[in-house]
C-alpha positions as CSV (number, residue, x, y, z in Angstrom):
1,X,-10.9,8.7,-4.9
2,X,-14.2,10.5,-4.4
3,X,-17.3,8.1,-4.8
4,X,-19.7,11.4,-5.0
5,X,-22.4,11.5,-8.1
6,X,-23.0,14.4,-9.4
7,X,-25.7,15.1,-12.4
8,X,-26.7,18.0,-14.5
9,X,-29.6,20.0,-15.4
10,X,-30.6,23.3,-16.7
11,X,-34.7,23.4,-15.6
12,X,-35.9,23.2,-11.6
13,X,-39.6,22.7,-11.2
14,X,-40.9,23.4,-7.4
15,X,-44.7,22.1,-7.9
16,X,-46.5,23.5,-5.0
17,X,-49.8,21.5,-6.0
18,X,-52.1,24.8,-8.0
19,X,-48.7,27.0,-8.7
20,X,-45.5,25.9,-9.5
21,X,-42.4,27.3,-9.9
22,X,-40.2,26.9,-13.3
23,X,-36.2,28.0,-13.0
24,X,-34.6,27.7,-16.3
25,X,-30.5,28.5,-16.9
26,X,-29.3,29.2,-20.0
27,X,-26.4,27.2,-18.6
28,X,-26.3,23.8,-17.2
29,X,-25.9,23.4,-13.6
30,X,-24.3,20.8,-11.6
31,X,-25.9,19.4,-8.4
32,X,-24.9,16.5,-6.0
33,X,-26.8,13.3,-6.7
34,X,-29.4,13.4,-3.5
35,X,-28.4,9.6,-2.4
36,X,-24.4,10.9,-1.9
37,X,-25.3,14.0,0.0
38,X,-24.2,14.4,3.4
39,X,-26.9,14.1,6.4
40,X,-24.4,14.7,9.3
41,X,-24.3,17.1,11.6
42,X,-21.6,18.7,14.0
43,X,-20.6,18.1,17.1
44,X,-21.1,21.5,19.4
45,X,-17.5,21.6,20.9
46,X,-16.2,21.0,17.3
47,X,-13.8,23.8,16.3
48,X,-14.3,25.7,12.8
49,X,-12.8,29.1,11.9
50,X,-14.4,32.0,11.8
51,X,-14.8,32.1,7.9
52,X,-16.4,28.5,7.9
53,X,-18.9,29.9,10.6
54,X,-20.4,32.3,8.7
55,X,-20.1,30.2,5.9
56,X,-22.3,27.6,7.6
57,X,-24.3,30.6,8.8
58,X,-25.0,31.9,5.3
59,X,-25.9,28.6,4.0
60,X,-28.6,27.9,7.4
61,X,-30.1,30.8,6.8
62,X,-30.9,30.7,3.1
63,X,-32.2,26.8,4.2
64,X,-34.6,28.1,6.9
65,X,-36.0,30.6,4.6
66,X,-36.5,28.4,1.6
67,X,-38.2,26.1,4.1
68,X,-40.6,28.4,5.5
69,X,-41.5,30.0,2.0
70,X,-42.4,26.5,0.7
71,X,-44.3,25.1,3.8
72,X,-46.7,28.5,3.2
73,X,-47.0,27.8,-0.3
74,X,-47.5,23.9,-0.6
75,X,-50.4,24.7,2.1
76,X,-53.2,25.9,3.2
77,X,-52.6,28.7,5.4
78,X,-55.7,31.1,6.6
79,X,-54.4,33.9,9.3
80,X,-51.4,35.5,9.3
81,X,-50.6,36.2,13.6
82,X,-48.1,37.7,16.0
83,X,-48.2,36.7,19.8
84,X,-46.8,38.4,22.1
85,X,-46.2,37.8,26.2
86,X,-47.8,40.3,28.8
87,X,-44.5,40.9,30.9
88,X,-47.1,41.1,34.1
89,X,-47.6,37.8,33.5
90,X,-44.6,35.7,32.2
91,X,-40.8,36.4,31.7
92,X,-40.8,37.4,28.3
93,X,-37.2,38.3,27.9
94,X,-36.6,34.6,28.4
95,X,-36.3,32.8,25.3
96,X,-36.8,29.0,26.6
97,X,-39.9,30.5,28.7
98,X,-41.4,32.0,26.0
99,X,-40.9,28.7,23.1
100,X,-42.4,27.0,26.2
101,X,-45.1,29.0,26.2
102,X,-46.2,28.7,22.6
103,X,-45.4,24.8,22.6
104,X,-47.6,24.6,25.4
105,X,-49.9,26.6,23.8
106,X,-50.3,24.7,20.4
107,X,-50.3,21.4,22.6
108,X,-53.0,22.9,24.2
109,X,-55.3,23.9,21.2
110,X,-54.4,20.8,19.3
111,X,-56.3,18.4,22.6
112,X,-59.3,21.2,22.6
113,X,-59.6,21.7,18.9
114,X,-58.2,18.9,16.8
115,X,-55.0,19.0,14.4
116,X,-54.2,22.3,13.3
117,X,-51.0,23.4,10.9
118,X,-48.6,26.2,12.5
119,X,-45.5,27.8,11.7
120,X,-43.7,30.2,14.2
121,X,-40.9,32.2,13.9
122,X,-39.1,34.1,17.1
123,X,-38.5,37.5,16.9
124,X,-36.8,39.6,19.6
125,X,-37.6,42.9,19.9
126,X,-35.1,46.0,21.0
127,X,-36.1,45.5,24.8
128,X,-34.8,42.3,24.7
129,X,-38.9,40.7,24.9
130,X,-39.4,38.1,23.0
131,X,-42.7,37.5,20.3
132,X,-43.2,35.0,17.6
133,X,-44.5,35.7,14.2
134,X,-47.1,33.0,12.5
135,X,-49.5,31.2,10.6
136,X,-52.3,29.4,10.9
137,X,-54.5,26.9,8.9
138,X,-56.9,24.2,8.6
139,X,-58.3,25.4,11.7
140,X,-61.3,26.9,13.3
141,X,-60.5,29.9,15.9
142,X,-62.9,32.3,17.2
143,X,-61.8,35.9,15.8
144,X,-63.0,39.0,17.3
145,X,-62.2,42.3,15.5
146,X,-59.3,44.4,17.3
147,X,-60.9,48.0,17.9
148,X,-58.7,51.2,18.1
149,X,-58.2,52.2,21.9
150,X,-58.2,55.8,21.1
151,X,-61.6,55.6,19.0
152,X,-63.1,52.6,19.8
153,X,-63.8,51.8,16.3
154,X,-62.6,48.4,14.2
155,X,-58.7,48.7,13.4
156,X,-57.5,48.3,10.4
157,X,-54.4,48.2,8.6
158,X,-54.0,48.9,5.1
159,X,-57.7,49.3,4.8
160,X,-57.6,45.3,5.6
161,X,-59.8,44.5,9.0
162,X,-57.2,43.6,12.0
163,X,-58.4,41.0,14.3
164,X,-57.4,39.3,18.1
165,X,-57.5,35.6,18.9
166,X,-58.8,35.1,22.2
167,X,-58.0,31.7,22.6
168,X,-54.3,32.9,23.0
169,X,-54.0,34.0,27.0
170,X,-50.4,34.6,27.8
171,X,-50.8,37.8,25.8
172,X,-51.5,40.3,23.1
173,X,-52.4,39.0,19.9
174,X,-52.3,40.4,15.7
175,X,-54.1,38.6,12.9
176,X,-54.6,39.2,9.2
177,X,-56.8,37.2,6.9
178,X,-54.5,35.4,4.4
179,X,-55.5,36.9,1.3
180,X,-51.5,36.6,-0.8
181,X,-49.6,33.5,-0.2
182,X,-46.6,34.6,-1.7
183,X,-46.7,38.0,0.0
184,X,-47.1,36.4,3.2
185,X,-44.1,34.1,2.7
186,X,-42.2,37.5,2.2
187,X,-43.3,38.7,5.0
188,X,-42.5,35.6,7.4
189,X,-38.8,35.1,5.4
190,X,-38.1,38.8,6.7
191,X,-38.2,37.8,10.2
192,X,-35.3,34.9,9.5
193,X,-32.7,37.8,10.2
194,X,-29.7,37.6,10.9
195,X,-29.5,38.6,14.8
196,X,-31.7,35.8,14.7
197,X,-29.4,33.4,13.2
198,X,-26.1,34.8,15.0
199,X,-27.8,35.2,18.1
200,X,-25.1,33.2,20.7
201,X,-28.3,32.3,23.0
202,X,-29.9,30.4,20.3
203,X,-26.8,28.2,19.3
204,X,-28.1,24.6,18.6
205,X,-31.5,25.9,19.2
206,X,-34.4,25.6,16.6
207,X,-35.1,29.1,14.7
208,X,-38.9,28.3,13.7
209,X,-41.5,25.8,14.7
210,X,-43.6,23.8,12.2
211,X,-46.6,21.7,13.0
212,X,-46.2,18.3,12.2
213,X,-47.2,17.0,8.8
214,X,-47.5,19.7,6.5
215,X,-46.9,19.2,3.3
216,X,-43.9,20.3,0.9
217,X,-43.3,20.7,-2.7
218,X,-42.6,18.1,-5.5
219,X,-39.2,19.0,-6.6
220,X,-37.4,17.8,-9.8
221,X,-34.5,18.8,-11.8
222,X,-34.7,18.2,-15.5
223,X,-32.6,19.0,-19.3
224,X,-35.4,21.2,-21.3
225,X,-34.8,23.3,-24.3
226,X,-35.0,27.2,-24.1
227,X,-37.7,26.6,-27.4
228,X,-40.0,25.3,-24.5
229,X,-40.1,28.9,-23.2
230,X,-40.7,30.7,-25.8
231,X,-44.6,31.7,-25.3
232,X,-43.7,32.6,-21.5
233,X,-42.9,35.5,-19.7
234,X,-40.2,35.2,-17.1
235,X,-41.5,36.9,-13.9
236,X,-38.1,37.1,-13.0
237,X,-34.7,37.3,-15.0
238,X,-30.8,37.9,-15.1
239,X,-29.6,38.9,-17.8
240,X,-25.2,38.3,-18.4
241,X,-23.0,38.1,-20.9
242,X,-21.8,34.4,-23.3
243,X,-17.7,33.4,-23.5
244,X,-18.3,35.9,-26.7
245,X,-19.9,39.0,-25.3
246,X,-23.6,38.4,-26.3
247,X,-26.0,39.2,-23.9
248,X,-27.8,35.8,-22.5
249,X,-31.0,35.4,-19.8
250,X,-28.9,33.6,-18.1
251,X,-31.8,32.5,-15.3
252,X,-35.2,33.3,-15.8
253,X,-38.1,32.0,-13.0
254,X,-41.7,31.3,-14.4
255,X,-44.6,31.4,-12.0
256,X,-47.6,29.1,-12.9
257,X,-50.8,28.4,-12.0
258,X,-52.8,24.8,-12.0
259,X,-56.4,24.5,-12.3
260,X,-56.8,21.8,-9.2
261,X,-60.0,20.7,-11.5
262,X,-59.3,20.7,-15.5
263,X,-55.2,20.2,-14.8
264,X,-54.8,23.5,-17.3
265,X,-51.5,25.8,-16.9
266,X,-51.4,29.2,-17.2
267,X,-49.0,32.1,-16.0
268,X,-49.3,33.4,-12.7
269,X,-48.5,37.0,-13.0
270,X,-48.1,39.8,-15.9
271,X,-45.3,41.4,-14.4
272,X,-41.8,40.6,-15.5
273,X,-38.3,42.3,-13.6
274,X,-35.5,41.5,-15.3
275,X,-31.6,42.2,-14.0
276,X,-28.5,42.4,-15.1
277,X,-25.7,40.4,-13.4
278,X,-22.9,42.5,-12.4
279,X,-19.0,41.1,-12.5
């Protein structure tokens, strides 16, 4: 007999400290009670099929990606970066070179500047090089503004100023000012693809690197009434069908900001997308 606790809900607040997330179902949903869940991992010569893989695969990614999207919310993150390896110099192609590289890198800065908070992601580009994707906070590198080679005038991208980091010298370096959270979290999440997770090379390797102590959401799961909702606009929605045909939201997120000084709550964004589930 089964000793596992399960509980319900119907409401999942992610509290990111000034926004916070609100996921309300129309119908209750069943979760494993956090004490009974299972910490273990597997054993690398342990044999699964081929299903269960990808299974496990699936279930990894969606993990690394929620992970990374909540570390760059629940912090302060200024520059967005990519660093990339000058072949002349080191093996690039190399993945364990090029982690080593970076590691050494960040151990580096951290003895010459103080604590900083970092998150890298690999990514491995068509020649087989290897760069990582990045950000960077409560820190204080020099910038210099990347100029066009062609023109020899300031680069931008997007009409947004483009700058190098000269502290990084293994390389070639990319950074953005941080200006959307949320848009930057999309655009890190991307990189968590699925060569990336497949990848044979980088079996029981780690996919991203995250400084030590950063902070992560407040999560809770909770029984509210749909009444509770009424004055809010879901920023995002699924509409299905009840046991009798009527059409239901069946989830709906709300986005919220939280005034860090006066505690006061008010919607995030105007925009609403709503979707209908398809059986």
């Amino acid at each position: 007999m089964s000793n596992e606790k399960y509980e319900t809900y119907n409401t999942k607040v992610t509290n990111f400290g000034t926004y916070r997330e609100i996921t309300h179902f129309h119908t209750s949903q069943v979760r494993k009670a956090k004490s009974d869940e299972h910490r273990g991992g597997r054993n690398e010569n342990s044999v699964i099929s081929d299903e269960a893989q990808e299974e496990r695969t699936k279930a990894q990614h969606y993990k690394i990606k929620r992970k990374i999207r909540h570390y760059i919310l629940a912090n302060d993150f200024q520059f967005f970066v990519t660093f990339t390896i000058d072949p002349q110099k080191s093996n690039s192609l190399d993945y364990d070179t090029a982690k080593s590289i970076l590691l050494k890198w960040c151990e580096t800065q951290r003895k010459l500047k103080g604590k900083f908070d970092y998150i890298f992601l690999p990514e491995f580009h068509k020649s087989g090089r290897v760069h990582f994707h990045g950000v960077l906070g409560n820190c204080n590198f020099e910038l210099i503004k990347a100029v066009n080679p062609k023109t020899g005038k300031s680069f931008k991208r997007n009409g947004r100023q483009v700058y190098n980091l000269p502290a990084w010298k293994y390389g070639f370096t990319d950074v953005e000012i941080i200006e959307d959270k949320e848009r930057t979290s999309s655009y890190m999440t991307k990189y968590v693809t699925k060569e990336l997770m497949s990848n044979k090379e980088m079996f029981g390797k780690k996919r991203y690197f995250p400084s030590r102590g950063l902070k992560v959401p407040e999560i809770t799961f909770e029984n509210r009434t749909s009444d509770e909702f009424q004055d809010l606009i879901p920023n995002y929605g699924i509409m299905d069908k009840d046991i009798s045909g009527n059409r239901i939201l069946e989830k709906a997120i709300y986005k919220e900001n939280i005034n860090p000084d006066t505690g006061e709550i008010f919607q995030k964004y105007e925009d609403s997308l709503i979707k209908t589930k398809i059986n």
